[in-house]
N, C-alpha and C positions, 0 to 999 in steps of 0.2 A: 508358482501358481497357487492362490490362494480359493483353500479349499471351504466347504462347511458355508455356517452361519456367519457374517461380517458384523461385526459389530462396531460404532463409531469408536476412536479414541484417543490420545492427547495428541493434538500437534501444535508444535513450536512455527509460530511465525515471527521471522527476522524481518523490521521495519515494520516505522506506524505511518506509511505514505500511505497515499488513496488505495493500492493496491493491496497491503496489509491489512489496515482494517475494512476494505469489504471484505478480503476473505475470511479474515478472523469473525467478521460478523454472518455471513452466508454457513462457515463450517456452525458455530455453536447454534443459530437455528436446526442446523441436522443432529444438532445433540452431541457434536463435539467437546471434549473439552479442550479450549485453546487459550493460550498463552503467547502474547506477544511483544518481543524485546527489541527495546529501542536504546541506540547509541546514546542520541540527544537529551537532552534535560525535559525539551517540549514535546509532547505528542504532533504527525501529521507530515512529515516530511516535506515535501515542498511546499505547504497549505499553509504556512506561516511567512512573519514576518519579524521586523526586528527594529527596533530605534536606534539608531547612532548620530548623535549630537541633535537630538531633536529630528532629525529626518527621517520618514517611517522610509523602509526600505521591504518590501517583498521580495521575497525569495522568489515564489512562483517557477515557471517553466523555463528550463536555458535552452534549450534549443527544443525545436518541432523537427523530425525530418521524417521521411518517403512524401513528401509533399509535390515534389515535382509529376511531368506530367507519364502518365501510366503506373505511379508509385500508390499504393495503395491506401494514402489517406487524402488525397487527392481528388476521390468521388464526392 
């Protein structure tokens, strides 16, 4: 249990998908200092895309699931 005055300070965030950088970006508005490490060459994880042989190719989303009915992104 942490006790006293809390004060912001570094976290490491693994991945620059959508979910990395808002949080990288919501933590350092609280005054965090954040740092975030990507495998990739490109920033953005599945928000990119890629040429091969002249054909744009998007990366984008590979599967969507709890979609079915009662599953919870299905409202």
């Amino acid at each position: 249990m942490m006790r006293g005055k809390q004060t912001p300070g570094d976290v490491l965030i693994i991945g620059s998908g959508v979910g990395g950088l808002t949080a990288g970006i919501i933590l350092a508005k609280l005054h965090c200092r954040v740092t975030v490490v990507e495998r990739n060459p490109l920033l953005g994880g599945l928000m990119r895309g890629y040429l091969r042989s002249g054909i744009d190719c998007p990366v984008g989303v590979h599967y969507m699931g709890s979609l079915g009915e009662g599953q919870p992104l299905r409202r």
